[in-house]
C-alpha atoms as a printed R data frame, in Angstrom:
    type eleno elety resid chain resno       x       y       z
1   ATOM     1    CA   UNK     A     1  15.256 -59.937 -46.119
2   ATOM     2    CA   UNK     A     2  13.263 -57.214 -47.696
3   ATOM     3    CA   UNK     A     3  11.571 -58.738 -50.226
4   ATOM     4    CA   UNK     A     4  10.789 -61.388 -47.735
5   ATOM     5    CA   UNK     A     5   8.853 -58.473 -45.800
6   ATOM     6    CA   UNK     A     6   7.272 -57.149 -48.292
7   ATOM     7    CA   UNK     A     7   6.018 -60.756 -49.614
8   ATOM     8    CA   UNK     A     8   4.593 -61.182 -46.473
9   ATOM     9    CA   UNK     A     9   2.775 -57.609 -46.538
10  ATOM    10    CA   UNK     A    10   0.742 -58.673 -49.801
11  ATOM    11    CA   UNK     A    11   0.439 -62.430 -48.644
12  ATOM    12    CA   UNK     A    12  -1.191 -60.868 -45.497
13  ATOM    13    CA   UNK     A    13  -3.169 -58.454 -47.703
14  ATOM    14    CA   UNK     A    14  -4.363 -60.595 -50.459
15  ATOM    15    CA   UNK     A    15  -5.460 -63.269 -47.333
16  ATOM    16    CA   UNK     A    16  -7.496 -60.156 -45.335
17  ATOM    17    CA   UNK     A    17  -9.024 -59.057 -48.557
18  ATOM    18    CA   UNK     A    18 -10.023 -62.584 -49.933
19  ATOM    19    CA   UNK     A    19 -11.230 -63.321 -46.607
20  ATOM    20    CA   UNK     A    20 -15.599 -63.492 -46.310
21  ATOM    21    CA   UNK     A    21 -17.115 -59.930 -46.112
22  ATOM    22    CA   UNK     A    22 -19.830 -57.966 -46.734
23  ATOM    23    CA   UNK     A    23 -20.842 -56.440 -50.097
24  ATOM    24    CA   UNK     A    24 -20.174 -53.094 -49.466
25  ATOM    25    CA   UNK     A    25 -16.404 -53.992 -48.762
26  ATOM    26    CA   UNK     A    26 -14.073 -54.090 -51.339
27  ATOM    27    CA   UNK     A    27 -12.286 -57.267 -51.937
28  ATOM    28    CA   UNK     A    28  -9.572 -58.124 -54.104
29  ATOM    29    CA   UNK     A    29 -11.361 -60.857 -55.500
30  ATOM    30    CA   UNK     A    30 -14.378 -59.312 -56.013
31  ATOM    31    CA   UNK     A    31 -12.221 -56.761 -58.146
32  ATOM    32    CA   UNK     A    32 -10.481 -59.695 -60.296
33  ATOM    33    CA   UNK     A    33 -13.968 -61.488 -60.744
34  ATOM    34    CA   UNK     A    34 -15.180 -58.308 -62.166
35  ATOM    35    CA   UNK     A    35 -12.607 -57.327 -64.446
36  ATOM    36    CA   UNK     A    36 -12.551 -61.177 -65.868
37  ATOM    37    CA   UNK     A    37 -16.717 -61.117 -66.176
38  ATOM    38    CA   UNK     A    38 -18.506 -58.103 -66.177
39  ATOM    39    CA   UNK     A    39 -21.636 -60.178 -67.093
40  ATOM    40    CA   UNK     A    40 -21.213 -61.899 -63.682
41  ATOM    41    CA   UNK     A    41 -21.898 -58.905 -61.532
42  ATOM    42    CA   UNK     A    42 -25.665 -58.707 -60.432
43  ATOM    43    CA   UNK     A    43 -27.092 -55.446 -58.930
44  ATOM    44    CA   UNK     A    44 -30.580 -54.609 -57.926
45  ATOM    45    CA   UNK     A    45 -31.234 -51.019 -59.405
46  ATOM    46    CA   UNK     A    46 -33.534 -49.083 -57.178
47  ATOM    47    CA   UNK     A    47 -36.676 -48.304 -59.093
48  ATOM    48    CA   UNK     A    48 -38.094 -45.055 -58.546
49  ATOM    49    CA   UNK     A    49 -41.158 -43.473 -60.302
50  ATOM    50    CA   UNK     A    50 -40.037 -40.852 -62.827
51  ATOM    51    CA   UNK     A    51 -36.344 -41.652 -62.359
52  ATOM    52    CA   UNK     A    52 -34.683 -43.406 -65.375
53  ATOM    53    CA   UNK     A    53 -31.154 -44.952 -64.747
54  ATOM    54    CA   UNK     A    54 -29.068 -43.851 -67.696
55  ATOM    55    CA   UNK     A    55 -28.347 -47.780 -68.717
56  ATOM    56    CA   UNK     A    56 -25.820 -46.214 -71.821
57  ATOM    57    CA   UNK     A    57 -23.575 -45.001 -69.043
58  ATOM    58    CA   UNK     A    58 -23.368 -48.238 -67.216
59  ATOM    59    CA   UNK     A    59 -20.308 -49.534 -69.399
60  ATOM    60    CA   UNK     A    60 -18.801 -45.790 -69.748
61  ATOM    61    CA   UNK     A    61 -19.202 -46.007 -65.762
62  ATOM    62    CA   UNK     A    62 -17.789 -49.678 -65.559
63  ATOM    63    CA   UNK     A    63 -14.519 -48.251 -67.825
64  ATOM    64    CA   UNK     A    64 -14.006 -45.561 -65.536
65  ATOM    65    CA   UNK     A    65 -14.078 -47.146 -62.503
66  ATOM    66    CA   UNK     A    66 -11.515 -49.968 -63.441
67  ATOM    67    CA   UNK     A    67  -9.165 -47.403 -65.418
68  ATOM    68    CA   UNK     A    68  -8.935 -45.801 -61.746
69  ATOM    69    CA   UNK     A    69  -8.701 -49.803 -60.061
70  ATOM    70    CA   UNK     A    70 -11.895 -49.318 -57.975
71  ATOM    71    CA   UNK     A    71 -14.120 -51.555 -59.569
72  ATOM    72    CA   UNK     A    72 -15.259 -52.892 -56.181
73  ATOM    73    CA   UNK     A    73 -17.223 -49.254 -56.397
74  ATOM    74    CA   UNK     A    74 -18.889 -50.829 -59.758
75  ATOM    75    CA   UNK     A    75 -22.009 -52.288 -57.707
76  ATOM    76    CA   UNK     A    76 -22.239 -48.863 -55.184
77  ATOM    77    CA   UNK     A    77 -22.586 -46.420 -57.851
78  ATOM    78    CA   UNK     A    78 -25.074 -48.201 -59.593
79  ATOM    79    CA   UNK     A    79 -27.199 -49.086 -56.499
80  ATOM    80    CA   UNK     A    80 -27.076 -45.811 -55.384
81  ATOM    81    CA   UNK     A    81 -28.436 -44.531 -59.284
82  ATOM    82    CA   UNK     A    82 -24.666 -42.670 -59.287
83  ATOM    83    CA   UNK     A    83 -23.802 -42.014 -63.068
84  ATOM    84    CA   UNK     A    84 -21.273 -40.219 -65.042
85  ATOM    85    CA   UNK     A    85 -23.744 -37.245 -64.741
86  ATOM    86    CA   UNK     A    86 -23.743 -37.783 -61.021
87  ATOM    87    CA   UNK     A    87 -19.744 -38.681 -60.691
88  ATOM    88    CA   UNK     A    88 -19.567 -35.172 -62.685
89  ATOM    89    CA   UNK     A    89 -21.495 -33.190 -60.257
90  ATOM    90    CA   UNK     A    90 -20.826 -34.800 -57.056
91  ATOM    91    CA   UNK     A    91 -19.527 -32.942 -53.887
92  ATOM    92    CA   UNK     A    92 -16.465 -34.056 -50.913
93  ATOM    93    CA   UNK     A    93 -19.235 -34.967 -48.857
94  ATOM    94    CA   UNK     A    94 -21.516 -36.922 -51.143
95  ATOM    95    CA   UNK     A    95 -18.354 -38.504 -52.009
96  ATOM    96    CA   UNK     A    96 -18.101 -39.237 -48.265
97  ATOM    97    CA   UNK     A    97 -21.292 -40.387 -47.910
98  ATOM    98    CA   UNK     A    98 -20.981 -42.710 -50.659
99  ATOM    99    CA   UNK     A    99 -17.776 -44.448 -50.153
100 ATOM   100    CA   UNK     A   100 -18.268 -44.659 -46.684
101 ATOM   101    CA   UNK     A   101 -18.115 -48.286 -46.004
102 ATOM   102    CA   UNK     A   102 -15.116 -48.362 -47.695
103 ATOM   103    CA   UNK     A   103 -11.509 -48.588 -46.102
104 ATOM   104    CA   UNK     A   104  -9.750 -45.376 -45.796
105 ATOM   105    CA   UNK     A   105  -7.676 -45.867 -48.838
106 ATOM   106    CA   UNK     A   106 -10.505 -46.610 -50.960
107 ATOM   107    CA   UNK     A   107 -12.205 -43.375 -49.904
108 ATOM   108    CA   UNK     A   108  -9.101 -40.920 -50.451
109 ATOM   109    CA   UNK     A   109  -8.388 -42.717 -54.188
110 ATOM   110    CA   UNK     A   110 -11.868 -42.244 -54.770
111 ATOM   111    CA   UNK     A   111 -11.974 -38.795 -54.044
112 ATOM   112    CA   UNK     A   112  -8.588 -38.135 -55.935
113 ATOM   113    CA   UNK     A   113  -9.447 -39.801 -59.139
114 ATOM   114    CA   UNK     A   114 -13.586 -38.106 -58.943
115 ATOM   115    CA   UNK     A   115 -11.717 -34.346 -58.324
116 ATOM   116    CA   UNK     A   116  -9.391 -34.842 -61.236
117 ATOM   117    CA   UNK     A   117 -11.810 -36.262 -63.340
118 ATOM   118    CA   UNK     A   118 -14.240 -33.527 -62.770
119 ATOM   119    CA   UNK     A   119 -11.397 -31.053 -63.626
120 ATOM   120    CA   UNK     A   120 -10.236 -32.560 -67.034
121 ATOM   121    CA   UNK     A   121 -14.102 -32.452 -67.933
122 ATOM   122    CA   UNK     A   122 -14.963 -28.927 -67.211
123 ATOM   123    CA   UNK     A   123 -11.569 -28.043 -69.128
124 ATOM   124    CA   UNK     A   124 -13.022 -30.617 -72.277
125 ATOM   125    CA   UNK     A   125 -16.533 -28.826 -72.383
């Protein structure tokens, strides 16, 4: 009876998440079309004069992101001009600001994964 329950409870899930919504919610499917073809994720890069998007980090970024499971935040960072220089120096409340859209869950792994991250760098350099 259980495992019925908890069948359900990812039926129900996968169904809300697959369901049509905006791009600045994460979907499970958007998260399985990315990890199966990176090449198939288009993003408009702001272009701003004397900025230059660090393109070499793009794939470091991409790596990071789905190590952690939130490639759905793949197309966010990137519009946004957030880098591994960026992820590195970011704050709780950029962090905030940034994941925003996102559900609750997303927000709080984010957050974990960022702090931690930025911790096991300082203690590398």
């Amino acid at each position: 009876r259980r495992m019925n329950s908890i069948k359900n409870i990812f039926e129900n899930l996968n169904d809300s998440m697959s369901a049509s919504i905006s791009n600045e919610e994460c979907s499970f499917t958007e998260t399985q079309d990315f990890n199966k073809d990176q090449s198939a994720i288009y993003v408009d890069i702001p272009t701003i004069g004397g900025y230059e998007y660090p393109l070499e980090n793009i794939e470091s970024l991409s790596d990071l992101l789905s190590q952690w499971r939130l490639s759905c935040l793949y197309k966010t960072c990137l519009t946004e001009l957030v880098d591994l220089t960026s992820l590195s120096r970011i704050n709780p409340s950029e962090m905030s600001m940034l994941v925003k859209e996102y559900p609750l869950g997303v927000q709080i792994n984010f957050r974990y994964h960022v702090e931690a991250w930025q911790k096991s760098n300082i203690t590398e350099n």
